[in-house]
C-alpha positions as CSV (number, residue, x, y, z in Angstrom):
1,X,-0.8,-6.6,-14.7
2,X,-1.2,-2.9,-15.6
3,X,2.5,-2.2,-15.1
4,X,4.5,-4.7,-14.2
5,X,7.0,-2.4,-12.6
6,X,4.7,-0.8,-10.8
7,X,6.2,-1.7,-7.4
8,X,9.1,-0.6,-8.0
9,X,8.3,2.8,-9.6
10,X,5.8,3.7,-6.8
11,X,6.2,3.6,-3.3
12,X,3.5,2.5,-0.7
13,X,1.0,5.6,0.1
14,X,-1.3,5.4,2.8
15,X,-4.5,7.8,3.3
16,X,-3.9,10.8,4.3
17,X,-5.5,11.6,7.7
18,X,-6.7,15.5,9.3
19,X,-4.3,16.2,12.2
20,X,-4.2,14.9,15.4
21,X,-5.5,18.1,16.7
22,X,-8.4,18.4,14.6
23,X,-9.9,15.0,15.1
24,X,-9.3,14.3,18.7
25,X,-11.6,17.6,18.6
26,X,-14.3,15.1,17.5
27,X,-16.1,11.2,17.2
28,X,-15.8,12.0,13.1
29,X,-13.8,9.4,10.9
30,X,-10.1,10.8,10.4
31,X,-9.0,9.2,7.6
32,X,-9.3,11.2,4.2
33,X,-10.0,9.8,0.8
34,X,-7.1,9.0,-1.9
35,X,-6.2,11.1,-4.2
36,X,-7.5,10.3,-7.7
37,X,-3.9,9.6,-8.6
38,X,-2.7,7.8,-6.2
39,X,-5.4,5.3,-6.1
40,X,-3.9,4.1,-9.2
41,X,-0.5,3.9,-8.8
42,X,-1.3,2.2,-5.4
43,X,-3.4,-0.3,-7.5
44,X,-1.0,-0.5,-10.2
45,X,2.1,-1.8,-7.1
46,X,0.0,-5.4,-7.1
47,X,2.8,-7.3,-8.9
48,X,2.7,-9.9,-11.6
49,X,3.8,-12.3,-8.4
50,X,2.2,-15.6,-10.3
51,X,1.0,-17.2,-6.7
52,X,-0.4,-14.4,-4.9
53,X,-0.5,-15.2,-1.6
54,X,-3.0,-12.7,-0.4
55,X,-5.5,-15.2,-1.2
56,X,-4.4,-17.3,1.3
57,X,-4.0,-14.5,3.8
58,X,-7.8,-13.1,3.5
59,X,-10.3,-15.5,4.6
60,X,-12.8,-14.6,2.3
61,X,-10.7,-15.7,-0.7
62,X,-11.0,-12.0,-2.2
63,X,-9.8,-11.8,-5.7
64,X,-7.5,-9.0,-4.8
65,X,-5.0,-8.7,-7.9
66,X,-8.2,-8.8,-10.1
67,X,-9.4,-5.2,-8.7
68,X,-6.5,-4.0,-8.1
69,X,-6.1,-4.5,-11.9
70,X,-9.6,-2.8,-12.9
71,X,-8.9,0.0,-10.3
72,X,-5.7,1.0,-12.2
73,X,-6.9,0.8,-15.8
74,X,-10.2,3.2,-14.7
75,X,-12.3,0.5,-14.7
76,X,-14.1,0.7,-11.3
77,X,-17.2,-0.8,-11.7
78,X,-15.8,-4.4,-13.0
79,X,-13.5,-3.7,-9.7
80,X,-16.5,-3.2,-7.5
81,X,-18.2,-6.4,-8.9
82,X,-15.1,-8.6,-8.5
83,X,-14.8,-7.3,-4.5
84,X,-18.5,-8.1,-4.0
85,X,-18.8,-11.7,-5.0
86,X,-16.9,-12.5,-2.5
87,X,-16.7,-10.3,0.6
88,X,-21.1,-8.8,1.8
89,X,-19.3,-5.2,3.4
90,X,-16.3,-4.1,2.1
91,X,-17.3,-0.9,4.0
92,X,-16.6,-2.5,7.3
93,X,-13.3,-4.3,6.2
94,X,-12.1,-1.2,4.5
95,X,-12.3,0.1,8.2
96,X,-11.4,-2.4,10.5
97,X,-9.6,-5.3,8.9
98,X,-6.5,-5.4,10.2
99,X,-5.2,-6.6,6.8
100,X,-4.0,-9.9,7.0
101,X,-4.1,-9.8,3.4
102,X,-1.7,-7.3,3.5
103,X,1.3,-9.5,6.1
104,X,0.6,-12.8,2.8
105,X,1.1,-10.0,0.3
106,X,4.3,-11.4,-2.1
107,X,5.6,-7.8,-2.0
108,X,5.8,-7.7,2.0
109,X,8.3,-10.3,2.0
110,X,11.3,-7.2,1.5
111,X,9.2,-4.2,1.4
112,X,5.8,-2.6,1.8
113,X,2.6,-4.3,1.3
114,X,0.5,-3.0,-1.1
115,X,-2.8,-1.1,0.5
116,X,-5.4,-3.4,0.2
117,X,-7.3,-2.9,2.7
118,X,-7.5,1.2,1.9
119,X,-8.4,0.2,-1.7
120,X,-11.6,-2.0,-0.6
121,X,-12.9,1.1,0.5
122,X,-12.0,3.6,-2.3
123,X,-14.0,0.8,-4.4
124,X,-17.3,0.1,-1.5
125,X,-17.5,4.0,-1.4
126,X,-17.0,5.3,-4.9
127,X,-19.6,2.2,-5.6
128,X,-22.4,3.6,-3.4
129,X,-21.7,7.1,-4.2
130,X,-22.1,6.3,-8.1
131,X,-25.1,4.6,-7.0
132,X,-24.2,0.8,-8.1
133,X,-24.9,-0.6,-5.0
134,X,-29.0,-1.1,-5.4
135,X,-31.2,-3.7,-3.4
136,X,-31.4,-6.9,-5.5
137,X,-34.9,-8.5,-6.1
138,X,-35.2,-12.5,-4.9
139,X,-37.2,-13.8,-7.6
140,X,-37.9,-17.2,-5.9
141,X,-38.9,-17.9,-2.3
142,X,-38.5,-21.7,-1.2
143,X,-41.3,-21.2,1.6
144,X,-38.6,-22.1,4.2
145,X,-38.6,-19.2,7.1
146,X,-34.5,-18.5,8.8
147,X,-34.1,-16.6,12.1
148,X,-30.9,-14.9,12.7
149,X,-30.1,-13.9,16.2
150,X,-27.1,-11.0,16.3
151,X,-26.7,-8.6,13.8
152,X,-23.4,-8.0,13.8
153,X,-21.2,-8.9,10.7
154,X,-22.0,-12.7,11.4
155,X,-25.6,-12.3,11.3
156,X,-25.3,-9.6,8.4
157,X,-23.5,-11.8,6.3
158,X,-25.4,-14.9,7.2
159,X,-28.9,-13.4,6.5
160,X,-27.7,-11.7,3.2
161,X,-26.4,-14.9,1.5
162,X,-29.5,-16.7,3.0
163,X,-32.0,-13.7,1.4
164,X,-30.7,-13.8,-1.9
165,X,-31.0,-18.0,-2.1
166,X,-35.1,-17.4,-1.3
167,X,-34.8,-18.1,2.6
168,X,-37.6,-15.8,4.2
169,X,-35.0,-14.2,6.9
170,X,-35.6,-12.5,10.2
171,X,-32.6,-11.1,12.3
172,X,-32.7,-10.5,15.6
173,X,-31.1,-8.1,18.0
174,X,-31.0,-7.4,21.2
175,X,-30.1,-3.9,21.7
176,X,-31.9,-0.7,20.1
177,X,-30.3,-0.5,16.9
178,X,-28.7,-2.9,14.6
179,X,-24.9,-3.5,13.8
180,X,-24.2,-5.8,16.9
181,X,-20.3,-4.9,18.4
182,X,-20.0,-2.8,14.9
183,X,-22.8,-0.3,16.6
184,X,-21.7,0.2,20.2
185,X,-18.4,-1.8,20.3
186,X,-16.4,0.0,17.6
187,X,-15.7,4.1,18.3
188,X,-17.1,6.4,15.7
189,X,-13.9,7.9,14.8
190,X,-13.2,4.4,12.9
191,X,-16.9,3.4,12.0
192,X,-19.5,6.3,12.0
193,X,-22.5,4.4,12.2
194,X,-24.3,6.5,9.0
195,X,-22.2,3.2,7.1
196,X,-23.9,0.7,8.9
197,X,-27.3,2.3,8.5
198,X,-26.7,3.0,4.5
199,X,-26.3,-0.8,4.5
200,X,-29.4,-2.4,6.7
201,X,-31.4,0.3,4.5
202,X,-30.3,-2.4,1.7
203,X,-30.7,-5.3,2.9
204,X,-34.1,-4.3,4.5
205,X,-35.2,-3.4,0.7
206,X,-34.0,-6.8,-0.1
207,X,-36.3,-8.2,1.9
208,X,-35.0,-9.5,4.9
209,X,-36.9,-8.5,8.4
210,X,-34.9,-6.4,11.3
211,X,-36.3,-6.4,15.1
212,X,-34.1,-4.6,17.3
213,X,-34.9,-4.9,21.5
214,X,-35.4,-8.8,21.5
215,X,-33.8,-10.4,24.2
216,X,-33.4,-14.6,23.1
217,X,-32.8,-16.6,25.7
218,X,-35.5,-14.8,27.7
219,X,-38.3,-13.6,25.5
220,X,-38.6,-15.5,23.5
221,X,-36.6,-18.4,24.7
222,X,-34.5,-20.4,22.6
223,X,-37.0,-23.6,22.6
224,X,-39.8,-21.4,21.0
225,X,-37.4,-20.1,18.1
226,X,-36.6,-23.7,17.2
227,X,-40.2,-24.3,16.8
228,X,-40.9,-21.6,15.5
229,X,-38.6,-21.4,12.3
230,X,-37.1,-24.0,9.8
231,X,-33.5,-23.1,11.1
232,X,-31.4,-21.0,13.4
233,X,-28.5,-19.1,12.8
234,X,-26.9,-18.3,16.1
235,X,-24.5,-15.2,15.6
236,X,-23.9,-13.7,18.9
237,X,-20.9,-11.7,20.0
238,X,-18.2,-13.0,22.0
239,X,-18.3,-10.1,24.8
240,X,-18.2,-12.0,28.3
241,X,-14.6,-9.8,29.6
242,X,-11.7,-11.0,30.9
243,X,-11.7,-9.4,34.3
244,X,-8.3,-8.4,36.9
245,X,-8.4,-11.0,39.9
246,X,-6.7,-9.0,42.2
247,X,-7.7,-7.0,45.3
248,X,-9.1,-4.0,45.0
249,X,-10.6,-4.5,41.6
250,X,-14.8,-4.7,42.2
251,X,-13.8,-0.8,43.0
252,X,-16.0,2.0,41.9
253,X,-14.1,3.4,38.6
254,X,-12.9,0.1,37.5
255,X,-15.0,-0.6,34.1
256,X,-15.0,-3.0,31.7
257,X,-13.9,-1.9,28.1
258,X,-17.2,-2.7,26.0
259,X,-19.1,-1.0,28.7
260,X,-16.4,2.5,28.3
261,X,-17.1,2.1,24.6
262,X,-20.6,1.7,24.3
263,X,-21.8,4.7,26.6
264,X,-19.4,7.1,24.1
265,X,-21.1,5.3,21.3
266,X,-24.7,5.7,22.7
267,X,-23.4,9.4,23.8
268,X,-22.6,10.0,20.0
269,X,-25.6,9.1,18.8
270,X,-27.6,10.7,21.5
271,X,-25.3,14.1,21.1
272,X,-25.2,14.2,24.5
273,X,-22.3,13.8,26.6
274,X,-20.9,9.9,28.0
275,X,-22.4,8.7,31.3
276,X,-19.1,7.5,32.0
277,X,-16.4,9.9,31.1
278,X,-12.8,10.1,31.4
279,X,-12.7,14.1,31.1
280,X,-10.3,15.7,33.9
281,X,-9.2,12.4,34.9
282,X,-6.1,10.2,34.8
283,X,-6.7,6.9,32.9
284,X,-5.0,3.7,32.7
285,X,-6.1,1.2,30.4
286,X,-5.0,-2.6,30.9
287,X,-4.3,-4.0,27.4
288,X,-2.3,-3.4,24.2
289,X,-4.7,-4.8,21.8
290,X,-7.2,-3.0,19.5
291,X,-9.6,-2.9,22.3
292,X,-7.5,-1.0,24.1
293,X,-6.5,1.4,21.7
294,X,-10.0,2.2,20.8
295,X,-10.4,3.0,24.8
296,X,-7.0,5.2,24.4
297,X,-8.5,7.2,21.3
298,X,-12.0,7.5,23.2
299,X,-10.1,9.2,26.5
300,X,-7.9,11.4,24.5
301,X,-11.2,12.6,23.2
302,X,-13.2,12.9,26.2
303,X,-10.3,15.1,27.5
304,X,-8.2,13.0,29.6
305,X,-5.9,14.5,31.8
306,X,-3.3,11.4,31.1
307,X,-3.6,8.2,29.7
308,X,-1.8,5.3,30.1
309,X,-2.1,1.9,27.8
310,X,-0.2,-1.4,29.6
311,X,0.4,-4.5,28.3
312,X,1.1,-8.0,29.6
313,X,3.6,-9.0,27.4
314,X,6.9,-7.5,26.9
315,X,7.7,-5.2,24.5
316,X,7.5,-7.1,20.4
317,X,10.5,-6.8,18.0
318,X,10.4,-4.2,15.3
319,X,11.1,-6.2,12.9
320,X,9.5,-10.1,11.9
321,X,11.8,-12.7,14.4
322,X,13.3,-15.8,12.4
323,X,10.5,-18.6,13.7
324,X,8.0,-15.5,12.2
325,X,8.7,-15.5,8.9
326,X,6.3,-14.6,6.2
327,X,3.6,-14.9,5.2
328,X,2.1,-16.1,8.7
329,X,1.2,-12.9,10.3
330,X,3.9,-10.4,11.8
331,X,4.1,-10.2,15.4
332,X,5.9,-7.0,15.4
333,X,6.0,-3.8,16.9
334,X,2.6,-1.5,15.9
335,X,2.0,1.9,16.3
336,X,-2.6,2.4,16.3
337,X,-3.9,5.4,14.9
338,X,-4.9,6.1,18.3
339,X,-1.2,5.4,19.7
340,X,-0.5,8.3,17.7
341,X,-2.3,10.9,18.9
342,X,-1.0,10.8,22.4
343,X,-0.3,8.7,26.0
344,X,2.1,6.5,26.8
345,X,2.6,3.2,26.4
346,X,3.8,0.5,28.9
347,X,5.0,-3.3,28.0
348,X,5.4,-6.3,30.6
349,X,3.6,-5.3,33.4
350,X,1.4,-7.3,35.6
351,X,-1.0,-6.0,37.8
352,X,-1.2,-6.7,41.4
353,X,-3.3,-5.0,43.6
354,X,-6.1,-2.1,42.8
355,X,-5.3,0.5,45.8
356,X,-9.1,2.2,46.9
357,X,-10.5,4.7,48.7
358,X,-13.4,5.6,50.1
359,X,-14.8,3.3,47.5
360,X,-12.9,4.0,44.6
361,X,-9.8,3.3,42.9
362,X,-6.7,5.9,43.5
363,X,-3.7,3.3,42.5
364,X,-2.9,0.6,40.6
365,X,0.4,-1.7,41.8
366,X,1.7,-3.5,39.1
367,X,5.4,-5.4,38.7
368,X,7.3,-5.8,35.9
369,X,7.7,-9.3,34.1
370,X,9.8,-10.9,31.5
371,X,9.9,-14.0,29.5
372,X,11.8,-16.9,30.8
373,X,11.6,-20.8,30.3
374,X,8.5,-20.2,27.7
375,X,6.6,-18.2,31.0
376,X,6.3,-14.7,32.3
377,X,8.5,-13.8,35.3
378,X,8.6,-11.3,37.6
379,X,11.9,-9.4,37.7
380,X,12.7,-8.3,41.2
381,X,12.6,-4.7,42.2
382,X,10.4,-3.2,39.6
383,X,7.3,-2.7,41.7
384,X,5.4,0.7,40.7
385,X,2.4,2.6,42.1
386,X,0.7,4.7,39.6
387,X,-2.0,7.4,40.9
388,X,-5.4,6.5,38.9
389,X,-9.0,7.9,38.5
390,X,-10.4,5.6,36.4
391,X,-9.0,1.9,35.4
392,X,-10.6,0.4,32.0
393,X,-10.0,-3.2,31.8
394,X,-9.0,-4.1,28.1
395,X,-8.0,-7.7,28.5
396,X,-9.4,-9.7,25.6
397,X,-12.9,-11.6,25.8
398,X,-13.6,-15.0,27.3
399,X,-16.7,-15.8,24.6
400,X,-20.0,-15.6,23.8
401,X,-22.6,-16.0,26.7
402,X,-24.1,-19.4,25.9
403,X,-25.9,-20.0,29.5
404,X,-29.2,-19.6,28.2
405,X,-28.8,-21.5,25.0
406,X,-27.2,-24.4,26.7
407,X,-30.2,-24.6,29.5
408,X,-33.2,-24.4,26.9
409,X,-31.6,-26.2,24.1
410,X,-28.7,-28.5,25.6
411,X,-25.7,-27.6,22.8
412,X,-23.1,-28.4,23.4
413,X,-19.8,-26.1,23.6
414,X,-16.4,-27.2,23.3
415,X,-13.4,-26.9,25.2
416,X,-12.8,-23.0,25.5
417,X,-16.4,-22.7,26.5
418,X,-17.8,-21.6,22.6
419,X,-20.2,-23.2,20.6
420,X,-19.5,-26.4,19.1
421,X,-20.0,-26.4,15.3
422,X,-18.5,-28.8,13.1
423,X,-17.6,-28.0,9.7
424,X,-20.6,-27.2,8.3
425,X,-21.4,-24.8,11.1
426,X,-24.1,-27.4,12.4
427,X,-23.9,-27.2,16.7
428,X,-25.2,-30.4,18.1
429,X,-29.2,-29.8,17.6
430,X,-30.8,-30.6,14.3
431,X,-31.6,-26.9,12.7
432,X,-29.3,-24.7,14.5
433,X,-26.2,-23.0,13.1
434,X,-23.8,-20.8,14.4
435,X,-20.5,-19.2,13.8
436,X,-18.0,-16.1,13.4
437,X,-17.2,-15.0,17.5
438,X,-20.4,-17.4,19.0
439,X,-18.4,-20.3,17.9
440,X,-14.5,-18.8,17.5
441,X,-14.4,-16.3,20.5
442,X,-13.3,-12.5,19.7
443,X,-11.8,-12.9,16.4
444,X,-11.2,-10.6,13.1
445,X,-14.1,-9.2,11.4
446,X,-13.1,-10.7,8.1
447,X,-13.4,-14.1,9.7
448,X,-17.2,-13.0,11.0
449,X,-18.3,-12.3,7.2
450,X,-16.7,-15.4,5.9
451,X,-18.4,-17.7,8.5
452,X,-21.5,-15.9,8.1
453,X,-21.2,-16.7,4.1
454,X,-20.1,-20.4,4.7
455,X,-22.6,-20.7,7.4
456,X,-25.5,-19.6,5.2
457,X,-24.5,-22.2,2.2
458,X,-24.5,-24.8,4.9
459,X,-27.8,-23.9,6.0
460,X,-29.4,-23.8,2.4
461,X,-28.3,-27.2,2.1
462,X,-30.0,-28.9,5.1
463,X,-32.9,-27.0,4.2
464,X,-33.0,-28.3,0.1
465,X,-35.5,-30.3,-0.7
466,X,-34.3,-34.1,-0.9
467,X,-35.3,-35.7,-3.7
468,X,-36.1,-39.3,-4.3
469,X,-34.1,-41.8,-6.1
């Protein structure tokens, strides 16, 4: 390694970020660039740990002391080739990973991780700003024609690897510009969506063929694609919403997350202002995960006049509990870079009733609960009535929406209602393919761009030529 006592000379520095102030003034990414300096000492804490169980963490099996190593000595090219052999966007991990790398790192196991997931981005952008990151010519096309259908990180990932091996690749997508949940699912103070164009705009020059506004499953159907193409690479999103069963909640103002994020998104990209905006009013958002706290930073934004964020579950330790021990992922405490910039934040509540009137929402009842016996409980006496103008419901995702896929095609799903795919991402009809959320549910972006990788291997094989004895 560079310096072998790097860890212990150099504490863990994080990006800086422009004040809370300053950025809740605006949709603009927050989080500033590393200095010069401190990009290398951050790169030169990766420690001489002989096993380095980040590998294990990161599902794409990125080769993380490797350009941690270049990054320190200056060399930042060799660092950006290591980081793209095995991970299509570091852009979009650099943002939104939420760094399971990191919780396997050898150096989390009694202090702080090093920052791998800030230095996947200081190498992605210094690589496009130098101008190493050019469309790659296919020199050979096998004649064999591949329809992607989603083009979020899945289908990105899937049709790049699929490109590159010769595959004549179309992606699909249903709404009116690309990037799938990346586009309209992710806030632009975390992903402006000038990253996601700067990278169709390569992969289009590679080649491969974007239509945005095609509905599958209706026109065309699912049948006709089959019949229409060698294979199929089904790479939906997982957005059907878990939804409050409880009186009161088909109310007017009670939304669904996605739908909350995706008029800001289309607002920001418009310039215009949200058809559904929380300005003026007081907010209460049902859910403590990412989701959620996207929804939180989006109200503070729109000018909120309070906002709550509630969670089920009670409250998690601060610190890893002893049947959580590293390096499985921490279920700790977590403070968002949303959580920071205002509201409040409630733990082991469950909802009971929306209160409405004249049509819309004006309470919410919930009582608190507590783990007992391996269940949540209700603990007597903590009912609460909390005054609300507009209740966003970030609950987690049920799955993809498979109904028209299953009618036209007959795949199968399996238990939790997904897409069943065995191990080579083959679903149950000859030809098509899925993975990432179609066939997982929600899950981590890393894991979409490693499916979509894998997936497109598998799908290269069926489609090889067989040769005869």
């Amino acid at each position: 390694m560079g310096k072998p006592t790097g860890f212990m000379d150099w504490e863990r520095e994080g990006a800086k970020k422009r004040s809370v102030e300053e950025r809740k003034g605006d949709f603009r990414e927050f989080i500033l660039p590393l200095a010069p300096e401190a990009t290398t000492k951050q790169a030169g804490r990766c420690m001489d740990c002989g096993v380095p169980f980040c590998h294990q963490g990161c599902p794409l099996g990125n080769v993380i002391p490797d350009f941690n190593e270049h990054v320190f000595r200056g060399r930042w090219r060799q660092a950006w080739e290591v980081l793209a052999r095995t991970n299509e966007f570091p852009e979009f991990t650099g943002r939104l990973c939420p760094a399971p790398c990191e919780a396997a790192c050898v150096l989390a196991i009694d202090r702080e991780a090093v920052t791998i997931e800030q230095m996947e981005k200081e190498i992605i952008e210094r690589a496009f700003a130098q101008g190493w990151v050019q469309p790659r010519t296919v020199l050979h096309r096998t004649g064999r024609r591949v329809v992607v259908v989603g083009s979020g990180p899945t289908g990105l990932a899937a049709a790049s690897r699929l490109n590159r091996l010769g595959h004549t690749v179309e992606v699909l997508e249903r709404d009116d510009r690309l990037g799938g949940l990346l586009r309209y699912g992710i806030p632009d103070f975390k992903l402006e969506k000038s990253i996601i164009d700067r990278r169709i705009a390569v992969l289009e020059a590679e080649g491969i063929l974007f239509r945005t506004g095609v509905d599958v499953g209706r026109s065309p159907n699912w049948s006709d694609l089959r019949a229409s193409f060698d294979a199929v690479v089904v790479a939906i999103g997982a957005r059907r919403p878990r939804a409050l069963q409880v009186p009161g909640a088909d109310a007017a103002g009670v939304v669904q997350a996605m739908d909350y994020l995706e008029a800001q998104n289309r607002a920001v990209a418009l310039g215009q202002g949200s058809t559904m905006s929380a300005a003026g009013k007081r907010v209460v958002i049902l859910g403590g995960g990412d989701t959620g706290s996207d929804c939180l930073g989006t109200a503070l934004r729109q000018g909120a006049a309070s906002v709550a964020q509630v969670e089920l579950l009670p409250e998690p330790p601060k610190q890893r509990a002893a049947n959580n021990p590293w390096p499985t992922w921490p279920v700790i405490f977590r403070t968002s870079s949303s959580q920071e910039e205002g509201g409040v934040r409630g733990f082991g509540k469950r909802t009971t009733e929306v209160e409405v009137a004249d049509g819309r929402v004006a309470a919410l009842h919930w009582v608190g609960v507590k783990l007992g016996d391996g269940k949540l409980q209700e603990v007597v006496g903590t009912e609460e009535r909390v005054e609300v103008d507009l209740l966003i419901q970030a609950m987690g995702f049920l799955g993809p929406d498979l109904t028209a896929l299953r009618e036209q095609l007959g795949v199968e799903l399996n238990a939790r209602g997904n897409l069943k795919v065995d191990e080579e991402f083959r679903t149950s009809v000859p030809g098509v393919f899925g993975g990432g959320d179609a066939s997982r549910g929600a899950s981590l972006i890393v894991w979409a761009i490693a499916d979509g990788r894998d997936l497109a291997k598998s799908v290269f094989t069926a489609l090889a030529p067989q040769r005869s004895g």
